[in-house]
Phi, psi and omega in degrees: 000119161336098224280170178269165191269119154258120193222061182211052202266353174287305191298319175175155192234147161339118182296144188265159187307316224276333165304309177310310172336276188297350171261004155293317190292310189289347172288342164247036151301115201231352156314161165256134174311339154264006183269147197275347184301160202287324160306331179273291193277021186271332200272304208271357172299313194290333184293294180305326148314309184279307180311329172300301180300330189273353178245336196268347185268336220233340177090028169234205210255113155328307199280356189276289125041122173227089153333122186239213172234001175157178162317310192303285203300341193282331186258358164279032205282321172323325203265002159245007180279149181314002181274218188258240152306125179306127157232133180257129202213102152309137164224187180315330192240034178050034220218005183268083185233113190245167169233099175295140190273156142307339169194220192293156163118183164261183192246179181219121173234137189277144172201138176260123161284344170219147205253159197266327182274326155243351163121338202277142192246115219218116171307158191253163224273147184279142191274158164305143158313136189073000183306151183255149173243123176271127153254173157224129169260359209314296183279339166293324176304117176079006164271304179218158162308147187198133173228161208248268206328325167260005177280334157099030178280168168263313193218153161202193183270178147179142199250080203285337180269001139218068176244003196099001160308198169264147165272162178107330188245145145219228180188122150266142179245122198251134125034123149304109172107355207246116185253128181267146162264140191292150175279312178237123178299142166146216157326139208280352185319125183077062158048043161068035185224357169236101183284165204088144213267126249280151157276096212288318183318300194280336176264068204182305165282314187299289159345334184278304182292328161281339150279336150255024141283319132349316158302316178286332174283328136336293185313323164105017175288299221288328171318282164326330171257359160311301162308331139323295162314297199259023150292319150324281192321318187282335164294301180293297181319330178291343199262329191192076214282016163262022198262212156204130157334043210311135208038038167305122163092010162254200190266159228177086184330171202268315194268031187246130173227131153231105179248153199236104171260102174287140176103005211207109163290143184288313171300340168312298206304315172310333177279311147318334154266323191294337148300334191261003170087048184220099179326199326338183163201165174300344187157200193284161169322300195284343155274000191281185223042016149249137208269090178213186182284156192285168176261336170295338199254282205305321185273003217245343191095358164283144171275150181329291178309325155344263213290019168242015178239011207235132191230124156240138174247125185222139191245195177193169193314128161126354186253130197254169178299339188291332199287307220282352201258322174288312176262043185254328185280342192281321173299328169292321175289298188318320186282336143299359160284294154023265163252009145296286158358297181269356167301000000 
């Protein structure tokens, strides 16, 4: 029997061994990071070793580094800038969220520099004076190049599970001179801007996985897997040239496929590989179970029924050709079944 395929590498990625290591090693750690004692500060050695790998990957400063619990708590950061009321304003890349002020003060906009469902990477749109800019870099880190220090951003997101991190941990990173107010009240913990004692296991893994995701995009593995993706792609069009490519031929993460198979529901197809033993998804994580339109694919000029046709495969080192080839035939049969089915 076949062993399963995982290609749901946007939704969350294989802990990498270098990761498992340091959060083992960190299980006898047994300081609090604030604390002034040889114990306290053995704890707080190891965190700042890892604040280092999280800046060198990201391209900024250790001291620019805010330990979170993920992205989600890192970017509710927003909600604490001088401005006024949240307006949520969808875009092609779902990734457009500002906070206008109601009276004095500045504005603040949110922008995903690279979108988790079709892969596409997109610069962010030029400001108003003074606007402060948040990226989310989430999907971007350790995929393709990127430095926090030339995006001319103020603040941004970052995520240790998917880069081969732990879930549960991330980071924000602010600007050096860039003043924040902390989202949780407590304790002076993280240069006074997250309060609460720091989660040294999980940032311990993350600093592991981020430096060796660095290594493998140095190494030239997303390329290699890039070169993957689109032997995928060119298998599946060949298997089924009614299909459609979402951001083909523009810039693009290297391991994202998003395809519009018509005739087809996207949660089927999800279903329909996952018997046959192949991870994919409908679309992002964070919606799943819910059965409605991508919002990305509706701002992108696709119609509702499109974008309920659309499966994203996103893969990552370690996933072989054979595996992609295999699941390009399996898919191709299903997807003749399908519409023989529906015929």
């Amino acid at each position: 029997m076949r062993s399963r395929v995982y290609l749901d590498w946007n939704a969350t990625t294989p802990l990498r061994d270098e990761a498992r290591a340091a959060m083992v090693a960190a299980m006898d750690v047994v300081g609090n990071p604030s604390s002034v004692h040889a114990e306290g500060r053995a704890a707080r050695a190891l965190m700042e070793r890892a604040r280092a790998q999280v800046a060198a990957a990201v391209g900024c400063k250790p001291a620019e580094v805010v330990f979170t619990s993920g992205a989600t708590e890192a970017a509710a950061v927003l909600g604490r800038l001088p401005v006024g009321r949240v307006e949520v304003e969808p875009t092609a890349h779902d990734c457009l969220w500002a906070q206008r002020r109601t009276g004095e003060g500045v504005r603040a906009l949110g922008w995903g520099y690279a979108n988790n469902e079709t892969g596409v990477i997109a610069e962010p749109p030029a400001r108003d004076d003074g606007a402060a800019l948040m990226l989310d870099i989430v999907q971007a880190v350790g995929k393709v190049p990127f430095s926090f220090a030339w995006s001319g951003a103020e603040m941004a997101v970052v995520s240790a599970h998917k880069f081969g991190g732990p879930k549960g941990v991330g980071a924000l990173i602010v600007r050096d001179g860039f003043d924040v107010a902390p989202a949780l009240m407590g304790g002076g913990q993280e240069m006074g801007r997250r309060a609460g004692t720091e989660n040294i296991i999980g940032i311990a893994g993350m600093g592991a996985a981020a430096e060796a995701a660095q290594r493998d995009l140095a190494a030239g593995r997303w390329e290699e897997v890039g070169e993957l993706r689109n032997i995928l792609e060119s298998a599946l069009s060949s298997g089924a040239n009614n299909t459609i490519s979402v951001g083909n031929g523009g810039l693009r993460l290297p391991n994202t496929l998003c395809l519009i198979a018509p005739g087809w529901k996207g949660e089927t197809q999800v279903m329909a590989m996952d018997l046959a033993g192949f991870a994919v998804s409908a679309g992002s994580a964070c919606s799943s179970g819910k059965v409605r339109a991508s919002r990305v694919l509706l701002a992108m000029g696709f119609d509702e029924v499109q974008a309920a046709q659309a499966i994203r495969v996103s893969l990552g080192p370690g996933v072989t050709k054979e595996e992609v080839l295999r699941f390009a035939d399996v898919w191709c049969a299903q997807y003749r079944k399908a519409l023989s089915r529906a015929a």
